[in-house]
N, C-alpha and C positions, 0 to 999 in steps of 0.2 A: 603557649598553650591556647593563648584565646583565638590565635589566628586560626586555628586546627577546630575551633567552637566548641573547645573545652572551657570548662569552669575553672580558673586557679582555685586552689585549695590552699588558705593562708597558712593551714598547720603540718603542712608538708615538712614531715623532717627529714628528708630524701639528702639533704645537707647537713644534719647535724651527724646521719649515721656516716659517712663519709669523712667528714673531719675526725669521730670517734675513730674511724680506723685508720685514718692518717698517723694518728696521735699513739697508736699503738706499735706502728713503724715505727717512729721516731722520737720518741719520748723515752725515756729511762723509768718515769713514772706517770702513763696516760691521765692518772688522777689530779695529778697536781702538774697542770702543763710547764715546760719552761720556752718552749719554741710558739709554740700554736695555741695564742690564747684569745680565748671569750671575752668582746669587749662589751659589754652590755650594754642595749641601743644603739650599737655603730653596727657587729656584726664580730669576723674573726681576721686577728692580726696575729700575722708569722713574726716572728721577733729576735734577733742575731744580736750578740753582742761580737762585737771585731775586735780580737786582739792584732797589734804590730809589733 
């Protein structure tokens, strides 16, 4: 954006609506994630458990 001599805008949740609807694909319960979670202060981690 700034190279286009836009202002970023820090509270852009242009990302959070996007994960919200991720989370409604593929979650069982988008409330309480078990795949796609909120790591506070780092951002968002997808998260698999492997069974063999």
């Amino acid at each position: 954006q700034l190279a286009k001599g836009k202002e970023l805008d820090v509270f852009d949740r242009s990302i959070d609506v996007q994960i919200s609807r991720i989370r409604k694909l593929i979650e069982a319960n988008p409330n309480k994630p078990k795949y796609l979670k909120t790591k506070w202060g780092y951002g968002y981690v997808f998260e698999i458990t492997l069974q063999s």
